[in-house]
N, C-alpha and C positions, 0 to 999 in steps of 0.2 A: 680523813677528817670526819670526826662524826660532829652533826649540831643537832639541839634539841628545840628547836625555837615553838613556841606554842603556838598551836593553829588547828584551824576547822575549813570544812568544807559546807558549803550552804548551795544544796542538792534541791530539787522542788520531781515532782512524778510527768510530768511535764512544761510545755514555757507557758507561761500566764500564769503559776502559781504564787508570783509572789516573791519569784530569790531577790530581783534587783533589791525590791524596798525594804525587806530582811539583812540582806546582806549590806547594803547601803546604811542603814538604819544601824543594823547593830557596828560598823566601825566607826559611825557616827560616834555611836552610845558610848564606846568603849573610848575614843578619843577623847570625848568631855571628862570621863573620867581620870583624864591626865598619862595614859597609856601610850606611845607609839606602837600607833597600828600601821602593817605593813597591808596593803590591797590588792590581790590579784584577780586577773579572771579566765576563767578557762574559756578554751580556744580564739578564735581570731576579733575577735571584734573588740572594737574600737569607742563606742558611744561607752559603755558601763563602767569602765577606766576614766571616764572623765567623771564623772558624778562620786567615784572613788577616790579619788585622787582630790574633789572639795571638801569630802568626808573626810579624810584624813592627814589632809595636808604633805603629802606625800606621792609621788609618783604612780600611777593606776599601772601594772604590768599585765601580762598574757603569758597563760603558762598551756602551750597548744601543742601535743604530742605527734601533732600531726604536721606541721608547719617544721619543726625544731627537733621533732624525736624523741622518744621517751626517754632517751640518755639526758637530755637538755633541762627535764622538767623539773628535779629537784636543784638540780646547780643554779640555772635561771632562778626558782623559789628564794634561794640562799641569800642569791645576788640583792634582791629587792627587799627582804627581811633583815638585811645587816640594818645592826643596830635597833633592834624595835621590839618590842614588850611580846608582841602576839599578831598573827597574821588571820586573814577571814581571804578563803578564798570563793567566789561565789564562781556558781555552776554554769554549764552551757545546757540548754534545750530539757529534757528528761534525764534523770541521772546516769541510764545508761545508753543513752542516744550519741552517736559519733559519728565518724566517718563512713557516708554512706558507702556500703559493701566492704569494710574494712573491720567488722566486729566492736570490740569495746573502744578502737584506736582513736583517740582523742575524745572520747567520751567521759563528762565528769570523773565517773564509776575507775577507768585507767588511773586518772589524776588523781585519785584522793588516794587512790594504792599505791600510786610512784613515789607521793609522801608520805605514806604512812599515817592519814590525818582520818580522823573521826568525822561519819557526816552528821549534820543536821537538815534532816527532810523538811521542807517546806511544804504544805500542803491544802489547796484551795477547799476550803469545808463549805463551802456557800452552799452544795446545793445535797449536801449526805450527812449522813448522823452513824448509824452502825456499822456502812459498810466502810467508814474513813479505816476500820480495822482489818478488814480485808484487804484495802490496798497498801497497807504500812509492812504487814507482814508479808503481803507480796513481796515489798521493795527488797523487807532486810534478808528474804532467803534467800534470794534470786542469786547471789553471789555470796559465800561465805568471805571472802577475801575482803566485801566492803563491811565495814563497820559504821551501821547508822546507831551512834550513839543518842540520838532523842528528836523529838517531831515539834514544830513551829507550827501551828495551826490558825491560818489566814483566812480573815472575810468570815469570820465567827457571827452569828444573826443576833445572839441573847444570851444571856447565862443558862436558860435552860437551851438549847445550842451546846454548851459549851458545857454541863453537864452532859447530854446523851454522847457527845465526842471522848469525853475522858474515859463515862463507865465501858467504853467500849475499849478503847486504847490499854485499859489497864487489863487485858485480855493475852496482850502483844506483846508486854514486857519492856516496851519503849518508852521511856518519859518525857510528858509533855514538857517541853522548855518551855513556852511560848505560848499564848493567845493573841492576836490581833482583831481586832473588830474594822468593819468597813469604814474606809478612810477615805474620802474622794480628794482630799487636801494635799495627797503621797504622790496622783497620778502625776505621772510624767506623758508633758503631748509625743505623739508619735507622728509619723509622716511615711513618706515611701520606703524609707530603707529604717525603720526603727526608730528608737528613741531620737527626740532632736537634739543635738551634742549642747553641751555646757555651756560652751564657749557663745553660742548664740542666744543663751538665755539666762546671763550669768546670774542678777539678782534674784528669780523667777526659782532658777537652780539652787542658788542659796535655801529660800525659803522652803523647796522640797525637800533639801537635803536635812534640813532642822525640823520639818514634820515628820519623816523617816526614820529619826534620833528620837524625837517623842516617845511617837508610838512603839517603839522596842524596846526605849529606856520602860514606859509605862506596862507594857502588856510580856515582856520577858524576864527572867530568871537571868540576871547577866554574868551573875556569882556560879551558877550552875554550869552556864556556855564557858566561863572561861576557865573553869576546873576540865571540862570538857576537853578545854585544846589545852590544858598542860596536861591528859594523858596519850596524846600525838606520841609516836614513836619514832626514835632519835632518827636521822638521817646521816648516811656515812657517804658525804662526797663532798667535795671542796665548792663553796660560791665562785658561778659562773666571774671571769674578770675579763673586757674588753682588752686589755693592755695585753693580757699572758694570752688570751686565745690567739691573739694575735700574733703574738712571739713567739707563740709554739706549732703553726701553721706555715708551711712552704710558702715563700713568695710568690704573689702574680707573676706571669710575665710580663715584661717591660711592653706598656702601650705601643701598638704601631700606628701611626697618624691616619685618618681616615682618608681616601681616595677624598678630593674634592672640597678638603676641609681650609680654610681662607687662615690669613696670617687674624690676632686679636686685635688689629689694629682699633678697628668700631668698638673695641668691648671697653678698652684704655680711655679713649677719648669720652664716651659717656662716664665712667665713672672713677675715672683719675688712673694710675698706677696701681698696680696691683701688690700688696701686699708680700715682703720678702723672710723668708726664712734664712738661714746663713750662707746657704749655699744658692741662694738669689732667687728660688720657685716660689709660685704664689699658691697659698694654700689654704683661703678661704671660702668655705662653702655655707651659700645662702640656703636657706630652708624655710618653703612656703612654710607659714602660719596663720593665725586669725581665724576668723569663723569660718572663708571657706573652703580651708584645708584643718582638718579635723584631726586627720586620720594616720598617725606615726606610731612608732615602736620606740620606746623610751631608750632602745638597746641600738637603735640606727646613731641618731648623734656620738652614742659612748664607742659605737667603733668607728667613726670618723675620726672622732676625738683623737683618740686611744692609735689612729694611725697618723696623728700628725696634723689635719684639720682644725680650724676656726672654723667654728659650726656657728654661726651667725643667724637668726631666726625674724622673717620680716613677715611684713602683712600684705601680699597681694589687692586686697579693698582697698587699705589706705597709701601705702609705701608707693609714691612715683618711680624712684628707680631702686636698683639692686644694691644693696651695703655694696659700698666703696669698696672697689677692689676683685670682686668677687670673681673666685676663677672655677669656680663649680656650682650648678645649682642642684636641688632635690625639690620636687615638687610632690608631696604625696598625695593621699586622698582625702575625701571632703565631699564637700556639697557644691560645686560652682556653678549645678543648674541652679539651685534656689538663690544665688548672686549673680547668676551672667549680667543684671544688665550693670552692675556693678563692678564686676571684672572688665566687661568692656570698654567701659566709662573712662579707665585706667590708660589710657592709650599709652604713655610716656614711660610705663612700666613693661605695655605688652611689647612697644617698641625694643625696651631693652632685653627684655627675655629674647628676642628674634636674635637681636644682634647678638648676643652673646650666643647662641645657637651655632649663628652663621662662624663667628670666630673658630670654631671646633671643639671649643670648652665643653665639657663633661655635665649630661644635662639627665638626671636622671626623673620619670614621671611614673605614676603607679596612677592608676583608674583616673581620679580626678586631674590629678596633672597631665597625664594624655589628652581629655578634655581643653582642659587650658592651653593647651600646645596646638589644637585641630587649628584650623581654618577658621571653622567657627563654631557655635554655641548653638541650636536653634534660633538659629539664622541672624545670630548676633555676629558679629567680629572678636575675635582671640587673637591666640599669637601669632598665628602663621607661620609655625614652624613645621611641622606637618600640612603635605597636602590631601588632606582629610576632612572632612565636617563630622559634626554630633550632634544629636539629637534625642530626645527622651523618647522611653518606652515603653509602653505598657507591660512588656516581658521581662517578668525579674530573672536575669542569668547569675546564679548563688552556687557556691558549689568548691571543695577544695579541687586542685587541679594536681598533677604532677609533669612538670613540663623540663626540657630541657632547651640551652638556649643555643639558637640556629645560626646564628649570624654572631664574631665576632663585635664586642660594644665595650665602653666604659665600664660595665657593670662585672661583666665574665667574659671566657671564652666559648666557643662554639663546642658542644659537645655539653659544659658543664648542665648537669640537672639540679634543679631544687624545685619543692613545694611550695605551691602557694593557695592563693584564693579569690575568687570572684564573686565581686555583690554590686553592682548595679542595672537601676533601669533606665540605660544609656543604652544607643548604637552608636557606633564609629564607622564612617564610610570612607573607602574602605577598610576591613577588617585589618589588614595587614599592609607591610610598603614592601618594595623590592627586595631589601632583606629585613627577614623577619623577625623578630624580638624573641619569641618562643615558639616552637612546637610539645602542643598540647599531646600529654601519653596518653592522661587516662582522665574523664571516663569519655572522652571521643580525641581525636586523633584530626590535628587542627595546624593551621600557625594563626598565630597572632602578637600586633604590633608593631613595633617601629623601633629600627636602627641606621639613624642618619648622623652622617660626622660624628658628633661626638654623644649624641642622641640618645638614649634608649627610654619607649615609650608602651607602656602595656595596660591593657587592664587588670592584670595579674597584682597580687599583692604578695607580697612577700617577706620571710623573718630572717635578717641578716644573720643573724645568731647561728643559724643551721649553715652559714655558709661566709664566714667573714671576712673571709681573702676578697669578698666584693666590697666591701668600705677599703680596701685598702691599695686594690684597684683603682677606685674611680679616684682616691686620692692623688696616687701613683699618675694617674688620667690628669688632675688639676697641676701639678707641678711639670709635666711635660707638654701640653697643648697649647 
């Protein structure tokens, strides 16, 4: 299958140049204009997808070579472009910055090759005038293979600024798309682990996202960028589909009940009957939401979905207990230290998260949701479903992992490997339970985590996409526990 959908890459020479409010800005720009814009973001993270996704009303995606594979990155692109005028993918770190000791692998520079897609460089001029020409012609030889079709030039001081940056540019052969002048009205607050997500600052985020539109609608060429991304080169490969991957993928093996694991009596009584499919299994799975779980892959619910699941989406802050019924939960990531005292608060909730623990039901937690599962919070009370505490750290541990999982769980079996990633500044005491959720390959040689009853809890994060026989597992997991 070949598709042509038009799109760019929005590339910066390092992070603080400027891609978010470019790339933010212009699907902005291009959305007013009455366009369906598709939004992606390379590699793993999570905050830039949300601010993406108010710009264009549309799903924010992660297109991570690293995480999913470079086989995954155009089909996943496909996936999220169906239906949409033109796509803006914005970049991770420096354009060719990636997986450290891994070469270009998951570095913008891979991605914008694996689509075939034009960059435009972003580039902080605040504090240079002739030599912005020396480093533009750096970027575009350094790899014949990327194509930086024209330069965005950020944090501009004056017109004469903005004269001595062009008569130099026009040295390089690269054209300027784009002027930006200092904007303090664009900044987005940050905090310990980055940008502070949407969801906790929605009107706030509004009004960023519409100064962001401004200033690109005002100070770019939009006729020029989006001539740009209809000379994208076609792509030959079919859009990623939850449903066929699934269908075209071996079976799990059939769950075997955990040592220790108790009948769901407690889980029925708190919240009625469980929900029946035809064949009488209960098959809905709750999914922390709200502000302080952030942190998903728009691709996790679609293969839940896609394997049979009611994917039901609740609020840990406000929700007392679990959607009716619920015979699996997902807890991803988020922020729950900048709400423990508020998650705690919640007793009637943390209650029922135990209980259904204790039942055997399929309970799966990525970073934050381990958190919320420990003992406790800095020295708050949580669910008690781990015997574990957490506590913040001044040590940020950031880093892809490649791990393979040690202990059969709900998720996979023992043996299976997948990539993931780690980003916070939390500790869990201890590191790991009796059996252990992952053994860490690379870059150190580890376990970590938690696999109890129906449990599995890590601070690993991870893109089902590369591995989705795990949605259809823990599903497999909700109709049999």
């Amino acid at each position: 299958m070949t598709s042509a959908v038009p799109r760019l890459v929005v590339a910066a020479p390092s992070s603080g140049s400027g891609k978010t409010t470019v790339a933010t800005g212009l699907m902005a720009a291009l959305a007013g204009r009455g366009l369906a814009v598709s939004p992606h973001k390379v590699g793993p993270d999570y905050i830039d997808p949300g601010y993406h996704a108010l710009a264009t009303g549309r799903v924010g995606r992660n297109l991570d070579a690293y995480l999913c594979g470079p086989e995954l990155v155009g089909p996943l692109f496909l996936h999220g472009a169906r239906g949409c005028d033109i796509a803006v993918v914005e970049g991770v770190m420096g354009l060719y910055d990636g997986a450290a000791g891994e070469g270009e692998l998951a570095s913008t520079a891979q991605v914008a090759k694996l689509l075939r897609a034009p960059v435009v460089l972003v580039v902080d001029a605040s504090s240079q005038s002739r030599s912005v020409a020396a480093l533009v012609h750096g970027f575009v030889s350094w790899d014949p293979e990327v194509r930086v079709g024209g330069v965005i030039l950020n944090k501009v001081g004056s017109d004469r600024h903005e004269a001595l940056l062009r008569e130099a540019l026009d040295s390089v052969g690269v054209p300027v798309l784009g002027v930006l002048r200092r904007a303090p009205q664009v900044d987005v607050p940050s905090r310990h682990l980055g940008l502070v997500p949407v969801a906790e600052r929605r009107g706030a985020a509004v009004d960023a996202v519409a100064a962001m539109a401004a200033q690109v609608f005002d100070g770019c060429d939009l006729e020029a960028l989006a001539g740009l991304a209809r000379s994208a080169g076609a792509l030959e490969c079919a859009p990623w589909d939850a449903g066929e991957v699934l269908r075209s993928s071996p079976p799990p093996p059939l769950p075997v009940p955990t040592p220790g694991a108790v009948a769901p009596g407690p889980l029925s009584a708190l919240n009625g009957p469980r929900p029946r499919t035809p064949d009488g299994l209960g098959r809905r799975v709750a999914v922390a939401g709200g502000a302080a779980f952030t942190f998903s892959y728009a691709e996790h619910a679609e293969l839940l979905a896609a394997a049979g699941a009611e994917v039901v989406v609740f609020d840990p802050l406000r929700d007392e207990e679990l959607p009716e019924g619920t015979a699996g939960l997902v807890v991803g990531g988020g922020f729950p230290e900048v709400y423990a005292s508020e998650l705690s608060a919640n007793e009637p909730l943390r209650k029922a998260v135990a209980e259904l623990a204790l039942s055997g039901a399929p309970v799966a937690a990525e970073c934050a949701g381990l958190l919320y599962l420990c003992r406790e919070l800095d020295g708050l009370p949580m669910c008690g479903v781990l015997d574990a505490t957490a506590r913040m750290s001044e040590r940020l541990t950031l880093g892809y992992r490649d791990a393979v999982a040690v202990s059969d769980s709900a998720l996979a079996t023992a043996g299976t490997r997948m990539r993931g990633h780690e980003f916070h500044r939390t500790v869990v005491e201890p590191g790991a339970g009796a059996a252990p959720a992952w053994g860490m390959r690379a870059p150190e040689r580890r376990v970590e985590g938690f696999v109890e009853r129906g449990v599995h809890a890590s601070y690993l994060h991870t893109h089902w996409a590369s591995e989705p026989g795990v949605a259809r597992r823990f599903v497999e997991r909700c109709r049999t526990s």
